[in-house]
N, C-alpha and C positions, 0 to 999 in steps of 0.2 A: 347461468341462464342466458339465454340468446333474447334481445331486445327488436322486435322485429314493428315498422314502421310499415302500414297497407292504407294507402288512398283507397277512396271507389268501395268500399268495404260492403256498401249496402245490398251490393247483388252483383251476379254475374262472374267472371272472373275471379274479382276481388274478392268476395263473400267466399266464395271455393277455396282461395288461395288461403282465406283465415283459418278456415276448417283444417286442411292441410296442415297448417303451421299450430292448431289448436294442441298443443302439448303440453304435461305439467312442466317441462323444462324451458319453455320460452314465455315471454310475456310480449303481449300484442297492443301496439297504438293503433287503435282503429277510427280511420274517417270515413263519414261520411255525407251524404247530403238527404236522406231520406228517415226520419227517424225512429220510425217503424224497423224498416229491413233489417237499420243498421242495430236495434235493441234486438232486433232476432239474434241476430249474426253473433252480437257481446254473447247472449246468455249460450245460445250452441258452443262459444266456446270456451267460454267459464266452464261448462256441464263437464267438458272433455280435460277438464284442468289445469288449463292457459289463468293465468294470468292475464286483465285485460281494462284495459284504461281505452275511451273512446271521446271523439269531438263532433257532433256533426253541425254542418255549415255549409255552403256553397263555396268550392274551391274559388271559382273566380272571385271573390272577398279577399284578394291579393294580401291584404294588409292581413284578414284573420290566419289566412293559413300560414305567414311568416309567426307569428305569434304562436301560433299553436304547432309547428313544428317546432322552434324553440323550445317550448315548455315539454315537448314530449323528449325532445333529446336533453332536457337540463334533468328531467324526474328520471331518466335510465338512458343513459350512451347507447345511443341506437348502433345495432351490430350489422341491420341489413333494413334499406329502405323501397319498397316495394311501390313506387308512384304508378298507377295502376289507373287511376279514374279518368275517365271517356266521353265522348261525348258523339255520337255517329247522328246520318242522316245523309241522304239523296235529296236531288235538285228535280222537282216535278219536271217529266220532259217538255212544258210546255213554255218554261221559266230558265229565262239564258243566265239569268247568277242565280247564286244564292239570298236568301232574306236576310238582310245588313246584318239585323241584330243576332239573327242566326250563326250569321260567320262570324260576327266576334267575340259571342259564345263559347264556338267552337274551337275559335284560336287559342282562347282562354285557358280552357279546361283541357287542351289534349297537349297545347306546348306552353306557354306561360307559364301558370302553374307548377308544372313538373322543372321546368328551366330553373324556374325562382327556388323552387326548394330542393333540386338539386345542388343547386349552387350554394346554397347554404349550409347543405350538410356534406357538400365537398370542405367545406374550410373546416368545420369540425371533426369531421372521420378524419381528415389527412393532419390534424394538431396529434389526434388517437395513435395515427399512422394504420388504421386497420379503418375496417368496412368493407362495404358494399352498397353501388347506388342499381337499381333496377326501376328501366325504364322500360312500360309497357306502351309500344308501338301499333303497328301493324304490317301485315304482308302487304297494305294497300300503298305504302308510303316505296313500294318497287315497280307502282305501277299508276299510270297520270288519266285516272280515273274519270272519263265525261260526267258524269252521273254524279261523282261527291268530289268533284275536284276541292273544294274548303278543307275535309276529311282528309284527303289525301295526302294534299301540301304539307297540312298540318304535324301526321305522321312521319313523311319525308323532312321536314324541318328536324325532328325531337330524333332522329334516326343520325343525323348528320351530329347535333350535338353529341348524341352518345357517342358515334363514334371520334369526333373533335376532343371530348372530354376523359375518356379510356387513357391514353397515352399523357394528359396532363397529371392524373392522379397515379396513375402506377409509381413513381417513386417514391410516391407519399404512402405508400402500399394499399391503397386503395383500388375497390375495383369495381369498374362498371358492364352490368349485364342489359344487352338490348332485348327485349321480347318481342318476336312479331309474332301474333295468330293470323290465323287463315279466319274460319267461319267458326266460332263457339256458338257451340247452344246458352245464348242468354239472353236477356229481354231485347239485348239490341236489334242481334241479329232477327229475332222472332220478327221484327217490326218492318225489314228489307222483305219486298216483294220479289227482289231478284234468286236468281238460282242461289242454291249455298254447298256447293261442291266439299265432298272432306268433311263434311259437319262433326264436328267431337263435340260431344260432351263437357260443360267446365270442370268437373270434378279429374278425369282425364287429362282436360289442359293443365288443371294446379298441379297435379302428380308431374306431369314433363319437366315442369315452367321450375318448378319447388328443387326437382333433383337436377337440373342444368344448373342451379343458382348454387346448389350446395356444390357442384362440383368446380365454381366457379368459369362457369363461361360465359364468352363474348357473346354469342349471339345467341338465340335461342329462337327457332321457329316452329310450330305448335298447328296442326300435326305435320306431321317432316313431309307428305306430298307437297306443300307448298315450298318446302325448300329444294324439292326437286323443278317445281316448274318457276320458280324464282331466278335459279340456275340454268333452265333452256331458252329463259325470256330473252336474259342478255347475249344469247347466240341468233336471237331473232331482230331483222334492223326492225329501229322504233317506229318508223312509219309503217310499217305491218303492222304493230302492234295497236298505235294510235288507232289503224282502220279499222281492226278488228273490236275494237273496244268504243268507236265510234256507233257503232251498228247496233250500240245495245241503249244509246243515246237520241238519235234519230230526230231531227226535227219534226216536229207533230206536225201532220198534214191540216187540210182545212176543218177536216171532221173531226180531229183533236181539239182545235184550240179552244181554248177557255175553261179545259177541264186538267184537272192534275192528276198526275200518277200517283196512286199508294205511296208510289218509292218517295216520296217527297216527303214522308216525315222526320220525325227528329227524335233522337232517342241520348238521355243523359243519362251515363252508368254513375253510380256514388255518388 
């Protein structure tokens, strides 16, 4: 039986990635933070014959989610850890940072979070000498976003770890899988005012994301046109690119101010 470990579980992604993995041959630790979604997500995939043990809590509770990765790798040796849970959201054009509490939110849940318990279950998969740590990023963290710079960073920060942390666990046989999406259809994206180029479907994304992991790969980017324009970006200099990405940020004229854009909300996956 395959012991598989999914953040963010309550919807989006995560919930799809459960489904996917919902087998009688594997047994699932499911987080989340919504405890509705996340009771949907258990019984769909008990139904389908998973085995399924779940937590829900607010990852940024630093302290609970050490605790309760613990207890889920001490009840069954986790085979594959799917850290998944998110947190997106735009800066109204009319507002030059982000909302404090907002970005440390966000720092929280998109890399804290995943660092701390990555690192925790690097010490244990590499005692095993087997695993797998999967870290869900984004295609944003290849591009310095006016609009969600917080989002961004934050992506680019967790992108740099996966890739810093790959080369330390591989002799321990251990391995690390990056996942960037482009635009998934999920509550987050629903809530972005901006274009959503490539839209896939979650179900779709878990099917890619599910068979990259089993095949054990580095990187995995969901759907592959952003791995196409990923790869033409760094043939373009950054000051093109800045301008070009500027322009979708724009300083609000006088008839703007005081009003905020859509895109300024905030959206917590798991």
């Amino acid at each position: 039986m395959t012991n598989i470990l999914i953040t963010g579980a309550s919807s989006g992604i995560g919930a799809a990635l459960a489904d996917a993995y919902a087998l009688p041959c594997n047994r699932l630790e499911l987080f989340g933070r919504d405890a509705k979604r996340l009771d949907a997500t258990v019984q769909r995939c008990r139904a389908r014959g998973a085995a399924v043990e779940s937590a829900c809590f607010d990852i940024t509770d630093f302290g609970r989610l050490i605790a309760e990765v613990e207890a889920a790798d001490t009840r069954a040796p986790l085979d594959i850890a799917i850290l998944n849970a998110g947190m997106g959201g735009t800066v109204p054009r009319d507002q030059p940072g982000q909302e404090v509490t907002t970005a440390r939110d966000m720092a929280g849940v998109n890399f804290t979070a995943p660092v701390i318990a990555a690192n925790m279950l690097a010490s244990r998969m590499a005692m095993r000498r087997c695993g797998r740590i999967v870290l869900v990023g984004s295609i944003a963290a290849l591009f310095p976003l006016p609009m969600a710079p917080t989002y961004s960073g934050t992506k680019a920060g967790l992108m740099m770890f996966a890739d810093a942390l790959r080369p330390r666990l591989r002799p321990h046989g251990v391995g690390v899988t990056l996942v960037s999406p482009g635009f998934v259809d999920t509550p987050m994206s629903r809530g972005l005012a901006e274009p959503k180029p490539f839209l896939i479907d979650a179900d779709r994304a878990a099917a890619v994301i599910a068979k990259g992991i089993e095949r054990g790969a580095r990187h995995i980017v969901v759907p592959w046109q952003y791995a196409v324009l990923s790869g033409a970006a760094k043939l373009i200099p950054r000051s093109l690119v800045n301008a070009v990405l500027m322009q979708l940020t724009a300083a609000p004229n006088r008839r703007d101010c005081g009003r905020s854009d859509p895109g300024g909300k905030v959206h917590h996956i798991g």
